[in-house]
KESELO-27216 format. One record per residue (C-alpha): residue in three letters; x, y, z. Coordinates in steps of 0.5 Angstrom, whole numbers, padded with zeros to 4 digits, always signed. Layout:
N
ALAXYZ/...
***
This chain:
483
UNK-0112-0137+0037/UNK-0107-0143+0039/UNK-0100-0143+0042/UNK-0095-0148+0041/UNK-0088-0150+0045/UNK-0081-0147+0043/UNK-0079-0154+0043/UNK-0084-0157+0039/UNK-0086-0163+0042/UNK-0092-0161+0045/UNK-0099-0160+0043/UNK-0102-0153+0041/UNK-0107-0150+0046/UNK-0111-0145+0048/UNK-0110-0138+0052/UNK-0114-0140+0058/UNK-0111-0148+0058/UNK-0104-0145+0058/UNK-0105-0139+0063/UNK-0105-0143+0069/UNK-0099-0147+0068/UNK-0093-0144+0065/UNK-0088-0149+0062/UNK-0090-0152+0056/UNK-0090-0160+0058/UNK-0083-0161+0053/UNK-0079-0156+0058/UNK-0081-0150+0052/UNK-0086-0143+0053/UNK-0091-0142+0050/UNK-0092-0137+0044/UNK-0097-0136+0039/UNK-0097-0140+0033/UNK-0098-0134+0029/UNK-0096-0127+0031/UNK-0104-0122+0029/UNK-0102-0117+0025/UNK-0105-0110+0027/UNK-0108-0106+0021/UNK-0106-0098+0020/UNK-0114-0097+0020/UNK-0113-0101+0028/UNK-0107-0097+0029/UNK-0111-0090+0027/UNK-0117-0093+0032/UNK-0113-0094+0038/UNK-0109-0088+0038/UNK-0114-0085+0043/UNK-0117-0090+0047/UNK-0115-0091+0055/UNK-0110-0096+0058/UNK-0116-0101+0059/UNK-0119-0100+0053/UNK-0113-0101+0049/UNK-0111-0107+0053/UNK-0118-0109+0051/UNK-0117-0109+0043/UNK-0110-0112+0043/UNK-0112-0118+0049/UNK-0117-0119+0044/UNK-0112-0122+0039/UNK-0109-0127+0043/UNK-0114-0129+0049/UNK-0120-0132+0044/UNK-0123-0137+0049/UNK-0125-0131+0053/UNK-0132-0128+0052/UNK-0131-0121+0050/UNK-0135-0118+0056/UNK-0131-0123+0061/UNK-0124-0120+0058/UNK-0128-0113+0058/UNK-0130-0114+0066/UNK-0123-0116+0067/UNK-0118-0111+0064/UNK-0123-0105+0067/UNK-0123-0107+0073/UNK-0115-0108+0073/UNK-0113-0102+0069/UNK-0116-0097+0074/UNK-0113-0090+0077/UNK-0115-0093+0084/UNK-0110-0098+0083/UNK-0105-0094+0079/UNK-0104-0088+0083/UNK-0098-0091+0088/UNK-0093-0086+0085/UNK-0090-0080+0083/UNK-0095-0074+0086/UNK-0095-0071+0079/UNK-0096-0077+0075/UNK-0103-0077+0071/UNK-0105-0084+0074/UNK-0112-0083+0069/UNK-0107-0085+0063/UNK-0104-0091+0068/UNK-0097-0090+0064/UNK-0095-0083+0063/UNK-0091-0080+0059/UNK-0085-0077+0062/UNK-0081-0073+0056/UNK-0074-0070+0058/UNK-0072-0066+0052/UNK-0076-0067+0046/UNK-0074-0074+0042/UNK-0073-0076+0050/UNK-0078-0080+0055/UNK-0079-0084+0060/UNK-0085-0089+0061/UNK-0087-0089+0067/UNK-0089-0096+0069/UNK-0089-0095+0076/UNK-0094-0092+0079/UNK-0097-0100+0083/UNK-0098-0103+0087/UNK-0092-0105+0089/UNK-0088-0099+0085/UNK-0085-0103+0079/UNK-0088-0105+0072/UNK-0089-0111+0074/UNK-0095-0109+0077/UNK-0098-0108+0069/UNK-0098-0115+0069/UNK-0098-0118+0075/UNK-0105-0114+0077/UNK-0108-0118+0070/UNK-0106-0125+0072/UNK-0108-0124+0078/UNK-0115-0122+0076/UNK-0115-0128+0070/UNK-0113-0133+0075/UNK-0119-0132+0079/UNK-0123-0131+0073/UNK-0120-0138+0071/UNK-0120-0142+0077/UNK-0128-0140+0078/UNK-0130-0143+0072/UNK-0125-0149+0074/UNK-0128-0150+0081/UNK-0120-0151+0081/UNK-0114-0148+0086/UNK-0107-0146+0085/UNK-0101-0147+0087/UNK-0096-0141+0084/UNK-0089-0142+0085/UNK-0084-0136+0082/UNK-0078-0133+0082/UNK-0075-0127+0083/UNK-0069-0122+0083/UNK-0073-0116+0085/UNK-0080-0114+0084/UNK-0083-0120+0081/UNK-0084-0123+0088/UNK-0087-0117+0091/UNK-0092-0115+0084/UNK-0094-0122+0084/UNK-0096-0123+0091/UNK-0099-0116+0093/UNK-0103-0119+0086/UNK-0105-0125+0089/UNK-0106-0124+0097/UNK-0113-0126+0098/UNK-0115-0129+0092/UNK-0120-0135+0093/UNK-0117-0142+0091/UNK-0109-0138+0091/UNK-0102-0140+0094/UNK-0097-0136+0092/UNK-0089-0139+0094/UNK-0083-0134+0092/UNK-0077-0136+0092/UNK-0071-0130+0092/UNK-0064-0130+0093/UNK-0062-0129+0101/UNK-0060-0122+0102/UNK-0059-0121+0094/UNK-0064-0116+0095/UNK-0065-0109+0096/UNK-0068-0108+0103/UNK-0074-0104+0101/UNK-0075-0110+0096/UNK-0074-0116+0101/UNK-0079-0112+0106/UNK-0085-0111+0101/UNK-0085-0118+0100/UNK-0082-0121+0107/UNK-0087-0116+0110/UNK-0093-0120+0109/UNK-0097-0123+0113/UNK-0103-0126+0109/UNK-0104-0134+0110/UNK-0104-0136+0103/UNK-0096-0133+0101/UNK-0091-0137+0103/UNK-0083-0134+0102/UNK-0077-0137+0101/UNK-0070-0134+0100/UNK-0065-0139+0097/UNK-0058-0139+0099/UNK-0056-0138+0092/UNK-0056-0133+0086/UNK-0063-0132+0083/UNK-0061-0136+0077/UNK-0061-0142+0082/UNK-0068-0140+0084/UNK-0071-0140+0077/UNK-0067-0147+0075/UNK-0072-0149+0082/UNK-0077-0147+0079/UNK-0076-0150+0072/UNK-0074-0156+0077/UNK-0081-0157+0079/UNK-0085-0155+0073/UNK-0082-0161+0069/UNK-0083-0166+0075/UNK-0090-0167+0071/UNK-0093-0171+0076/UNK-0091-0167+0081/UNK-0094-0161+0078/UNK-0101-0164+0078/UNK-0101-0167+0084/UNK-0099-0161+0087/UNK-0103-0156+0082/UNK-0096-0153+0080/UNK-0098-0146+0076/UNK-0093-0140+0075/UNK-0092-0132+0075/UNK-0085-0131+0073/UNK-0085-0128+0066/UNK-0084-0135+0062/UNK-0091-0135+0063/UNK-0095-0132+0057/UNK-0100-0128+0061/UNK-0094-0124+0063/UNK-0092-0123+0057/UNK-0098-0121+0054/UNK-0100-0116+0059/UNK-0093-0112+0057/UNK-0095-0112+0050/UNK-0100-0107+0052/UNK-0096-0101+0054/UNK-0092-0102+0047/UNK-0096-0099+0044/UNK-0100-0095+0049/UNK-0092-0092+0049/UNK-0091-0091+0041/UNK-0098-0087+0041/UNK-0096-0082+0046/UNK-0089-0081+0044/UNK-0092-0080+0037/UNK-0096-0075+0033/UNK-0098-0080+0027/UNK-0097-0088+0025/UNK-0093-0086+0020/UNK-0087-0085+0025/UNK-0082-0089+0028/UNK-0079-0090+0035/UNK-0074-0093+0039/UNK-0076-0097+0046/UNK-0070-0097+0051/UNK-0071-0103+0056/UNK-0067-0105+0062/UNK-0067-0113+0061/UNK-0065-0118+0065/UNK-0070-0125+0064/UNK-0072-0122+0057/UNK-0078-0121+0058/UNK-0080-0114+0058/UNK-0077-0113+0051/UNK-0080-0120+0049/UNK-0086-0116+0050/UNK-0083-0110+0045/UNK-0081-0116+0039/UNK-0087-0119+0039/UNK-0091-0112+0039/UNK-0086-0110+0033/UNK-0087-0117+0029/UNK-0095-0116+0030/UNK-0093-0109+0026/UNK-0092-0103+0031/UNK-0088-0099+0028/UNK-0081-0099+0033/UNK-0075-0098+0029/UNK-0070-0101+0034/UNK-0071-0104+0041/UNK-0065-0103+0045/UNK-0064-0108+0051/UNK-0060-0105+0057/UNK-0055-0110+0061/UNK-0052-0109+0068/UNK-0045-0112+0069/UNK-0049-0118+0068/UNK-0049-0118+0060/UNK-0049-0124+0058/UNK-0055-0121+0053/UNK-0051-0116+0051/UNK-0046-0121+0048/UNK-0050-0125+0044/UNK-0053-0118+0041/UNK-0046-0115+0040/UNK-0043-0122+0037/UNK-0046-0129+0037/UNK-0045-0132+0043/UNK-0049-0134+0048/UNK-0046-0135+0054/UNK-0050-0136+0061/UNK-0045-0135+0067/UNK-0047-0138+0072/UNK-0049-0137+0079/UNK-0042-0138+0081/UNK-0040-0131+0076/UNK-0047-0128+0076/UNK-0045-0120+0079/UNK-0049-0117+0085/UNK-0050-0110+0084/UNK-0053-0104+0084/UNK-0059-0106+0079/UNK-0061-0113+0082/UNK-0066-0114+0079/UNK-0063-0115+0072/UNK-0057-0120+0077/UNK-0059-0126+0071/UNK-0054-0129+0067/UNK-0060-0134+0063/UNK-0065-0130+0061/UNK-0071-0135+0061/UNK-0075-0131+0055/UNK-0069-0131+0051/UNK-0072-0138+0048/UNK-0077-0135+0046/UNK-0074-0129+0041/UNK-0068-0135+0039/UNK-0074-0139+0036/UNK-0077-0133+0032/UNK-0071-0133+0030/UNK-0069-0139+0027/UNK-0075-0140+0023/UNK-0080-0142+0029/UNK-0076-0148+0028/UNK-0077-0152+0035/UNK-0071-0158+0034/UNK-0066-0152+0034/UNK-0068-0150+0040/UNK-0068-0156+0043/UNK-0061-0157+0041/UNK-0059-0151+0044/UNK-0062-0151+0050/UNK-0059-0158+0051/UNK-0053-0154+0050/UNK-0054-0149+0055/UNK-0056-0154+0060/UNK-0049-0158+0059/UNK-0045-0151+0060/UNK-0048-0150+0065/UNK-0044-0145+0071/UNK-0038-0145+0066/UNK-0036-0138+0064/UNK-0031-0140+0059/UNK-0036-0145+0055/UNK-0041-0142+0049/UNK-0048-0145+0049/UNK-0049-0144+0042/UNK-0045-0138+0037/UNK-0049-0136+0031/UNK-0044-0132+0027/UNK-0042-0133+0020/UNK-0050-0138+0020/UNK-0057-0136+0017/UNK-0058-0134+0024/UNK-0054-0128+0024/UNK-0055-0126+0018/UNK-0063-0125+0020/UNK-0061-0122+0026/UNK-0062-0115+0024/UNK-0068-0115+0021/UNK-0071-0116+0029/UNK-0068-0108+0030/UNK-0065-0110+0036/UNK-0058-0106+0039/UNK-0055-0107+0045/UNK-0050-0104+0050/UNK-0048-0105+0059/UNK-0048-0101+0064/UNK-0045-0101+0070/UNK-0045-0098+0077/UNK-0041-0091+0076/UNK-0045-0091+0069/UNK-0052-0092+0074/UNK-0049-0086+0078/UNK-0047-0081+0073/UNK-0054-0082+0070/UNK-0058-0082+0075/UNK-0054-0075+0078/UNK-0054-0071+0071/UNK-0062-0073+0071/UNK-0063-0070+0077/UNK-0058-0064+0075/UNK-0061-0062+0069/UNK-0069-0064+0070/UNK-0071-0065+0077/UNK-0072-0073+0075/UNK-0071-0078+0079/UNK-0070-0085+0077/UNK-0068-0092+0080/UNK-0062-0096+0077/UNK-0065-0100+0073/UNK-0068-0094+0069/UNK-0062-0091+0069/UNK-0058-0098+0066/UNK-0064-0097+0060/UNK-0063-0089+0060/UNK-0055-0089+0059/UNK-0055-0095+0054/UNK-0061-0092+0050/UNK-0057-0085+0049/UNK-0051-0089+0046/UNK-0055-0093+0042/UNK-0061-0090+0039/UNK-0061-0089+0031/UNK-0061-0081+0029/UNK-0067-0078+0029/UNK-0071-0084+0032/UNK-0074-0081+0038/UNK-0073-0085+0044/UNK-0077-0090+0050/UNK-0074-0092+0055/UNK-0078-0096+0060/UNK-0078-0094+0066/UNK-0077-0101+0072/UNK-0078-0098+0079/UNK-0080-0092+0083/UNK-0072-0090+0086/UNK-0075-0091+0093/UNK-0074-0098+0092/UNK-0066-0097+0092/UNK-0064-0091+0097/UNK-0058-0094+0098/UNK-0055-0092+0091/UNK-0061-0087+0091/UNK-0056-0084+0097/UNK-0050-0086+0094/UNK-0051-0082+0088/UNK-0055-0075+0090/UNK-0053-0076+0098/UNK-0061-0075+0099/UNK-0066-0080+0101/UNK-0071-0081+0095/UNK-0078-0080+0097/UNK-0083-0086+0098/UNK-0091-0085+0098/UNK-0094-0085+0105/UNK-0096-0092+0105/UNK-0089-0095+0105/UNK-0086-0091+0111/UNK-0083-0096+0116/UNK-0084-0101+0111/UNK-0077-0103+0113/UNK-0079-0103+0121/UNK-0084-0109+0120/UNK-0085-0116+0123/UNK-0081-0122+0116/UNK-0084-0128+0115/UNK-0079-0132+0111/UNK-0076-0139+0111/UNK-0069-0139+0109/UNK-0067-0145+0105/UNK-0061-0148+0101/UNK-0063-0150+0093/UNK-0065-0156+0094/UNK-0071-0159+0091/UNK-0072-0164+0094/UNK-0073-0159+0100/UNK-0077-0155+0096/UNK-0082-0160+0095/UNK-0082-0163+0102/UNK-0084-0155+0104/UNK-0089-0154+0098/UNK-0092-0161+0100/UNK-0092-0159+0107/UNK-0096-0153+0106/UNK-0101-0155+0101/UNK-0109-0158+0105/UNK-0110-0165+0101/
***
């Protein structure tokens, strides 16, 4: 299998040449030149199988440039109990995702149980693995610079410390965060990760990061390489649990369901889309926004209208803090008929209305576009702090559940927009424990926490705080990396 750019200027490559570098060289993601179909007699085969086997049949697809046995090595020795058994005491570590159901039609998937206490351990715990298996076969070293609104930072080091041939740089917003968030992160000490708080918004972090990804010479020079979601291996990795959530929600292929997906840079429920398009039988994908809903109002009317960091909102779910979501490429290049100039003339858009509230990027209601856009199944709806206090109250209330704010945005959106009689998925985002404050705010209760993370807050930081500058940021970069 090859992939191409979403901006069509790029040469089509393979999964290993594409998995080291994030960007594609004209600025766009990569995506597969053509989604692989899942057959039903595929569909009835995979019911069953574990997580790792499960990743097994459906990486196959898209990694094809990897021995089978080497992929197998790899996916067994990621998606293990030892490694997944961080969380909730009561949770089934051998299924990796547990099925957590509410009321009958009602789950959670349980996508928390790493490492790092988020669902981004379900990919960062892969990429890791997949470097180190390519670097090796390369004789070649790393340098990955990322960005983070929460918890990819942390599942991206906590996947990386250690590894041969690896340097981790990850920039976050100064003192955005949660304080369990920017411990887990700050807190490490390994030589080869470096931290760095931008004094700024996470968007400015991220255009940081796309800064240097397209200075190529720099890029090379330096063996620039990515973790953030706008690299397709993160993508691809989320897939999995797509379908490992529709089996366990379901009793036959014949049935539809609806995933409800907190969102903020899109790349969690562009996992869902692809997942759909490859055939999994989802009937709606729900994307949930926090006070930043940017998101919500392309879905609702057309208009996308990224914000800027000047009117990005800080609030109770972080982590979702975005106002231009780097995925959302990606899904707008499906829906224009993988048409690579449309993409390249919107996103020229978005980066002149850039930081001003009052100007659209593009609006496509009253095209072709908006007229293909409900065969995509999407809906959509916000959530706001109160929202995220109600819900989290009442699941606690009424089942003894509790769920971190980020969950709750995807739970009180889902309820309001799943279609009658399909049974709903929300994906959960983090265990609540790394947002105690709200946690305390909404039940007057410290949530608990597993034994490994207490006094996580009372360790010794290691971070260098730094203006969003990238000049300053490659200077450090530079710095820090041998000749």
């Amino acid at each position: 299998m090859k992939y191409i750019s979403t901006r069509g200027n790029s040469p089509a490559k393979t999964f290993t040449e594409i998995l080291l570098g994030g960007l594609a060289p004209d600025g766009g993601l990569y995506l597969p030149e053509e989604y692989p179909q899942v057959t039903r007699d595929e569909l009835d085969a995979w019911r069953d199988l574990s997580y790792a086997d499960l990743a097994f049949a459906v990486l196959s697809k898209f990694a094809t440039d990897i021995p089978a046995d080497d992929l197998k090595a790899i996916l067994d020795k990621t998606y293990t109990a030892e490694v997944y058994n961080k969380g909730r005491a009561d949770s089934d570590f051998s299924q990796i995702t547990p099925l957590r159901t509410l009321t009958p039609g009602v789950h959670l998937l349980e996508l928390s149980n790493g490492p790092t206490l988020a669902f981004k351990d379900m990919a960062m715990q892969l990429l890791g693995n997949l470097f180190e298996y390519a670097l090796a076969k390369q004789h070649q070293e790393l340098n990955i610079l990322g960005a983070t609104s929460g918890d990819t930072g942390s599942a991206a080091e906590y996947a990386m410390r250690g590894k041969q041939g690896i340097r981790v740089f990850m920039l976050s917003p100064n003192g955005k965060m949660s304080a369990f968030q920017r411990a887990q992160m700050y807190s490490l000490q390994d030589p080869n990760i470096y931290n760095i708080a931008i004094n700024g918004m996470f968007d400015d972090a991220q255009d940081m990061v796309k800064a240097v990804s397209n200075d190529h010479a720099y890029k090379a020079a330096h063996k620039i390489g990515t973790v953030n979601s706008i690299n397709w291996g993160r993508v691809s990795a989320q897939i999995v649990y797509y379908f490992k959530g529709y089996f366990a929600a379901t009793e036959s292929n014949d049935e539809q369901v609806a995933f409800s997906v907190p969102s903020g840079n899109f790349g969690n429920i562009c996992a869902g889309h692809i997942a759909r398009m490859m055939g999994l039988p989802i009937g709606q994908l729900i994307l949930a926004t926090n006070e930043n809903d940017v998101l919500d109002e392309f879905f609702r009317t057309g208009v996308y209208r990224p914000r800027g960091t000047a009117h990005t909102y800080q609030t109770s779910s972080p982590s979702m803090d975005i106002s231009k979501a780097s995925n959302f490429e990606r899904f707008i290049f499906d829906l224009v008929g993988r048409d690579g100039a449309k993409v390249r003339e919107f996103w020229a858009n978005v980066d002149r209305a850039a930081g001003n509230a009052d100007v659209a990027a593009f609006d496509i209601k009253g095209t072709a576009y908006w007229d293909n856009l409900p065969g995509f199944c999407f809906a959509s709806g916000k959530s706001t702090h109160l929202d995220r206090l109600k819900t989290i109250r009442e699941l606690w209330e009424e089942y003894g559940v509790m769920v971190d704010t980020h969950t709750a945005d995807g739970l009180k959106v889902g309820l309001e927009q799943r279609r009658p009689g399909l049974p709903l998925v929300c994906l959960e985002t983090a265990l609540p424990a790394k947002f105690a404050e709200t946690i305390q705010e909404a039940l007057g209760r410290e949530p608990e926490r597993p034994a490994s993370t207490v006094g996580l807050e009372d360790l010794p930081q290691r971070v260098t705080v730094m203006d969003a500058d990238v000049a300053v940021l490659k200077a450090f970069i530079t710095a820090n990396v041998p000749v």
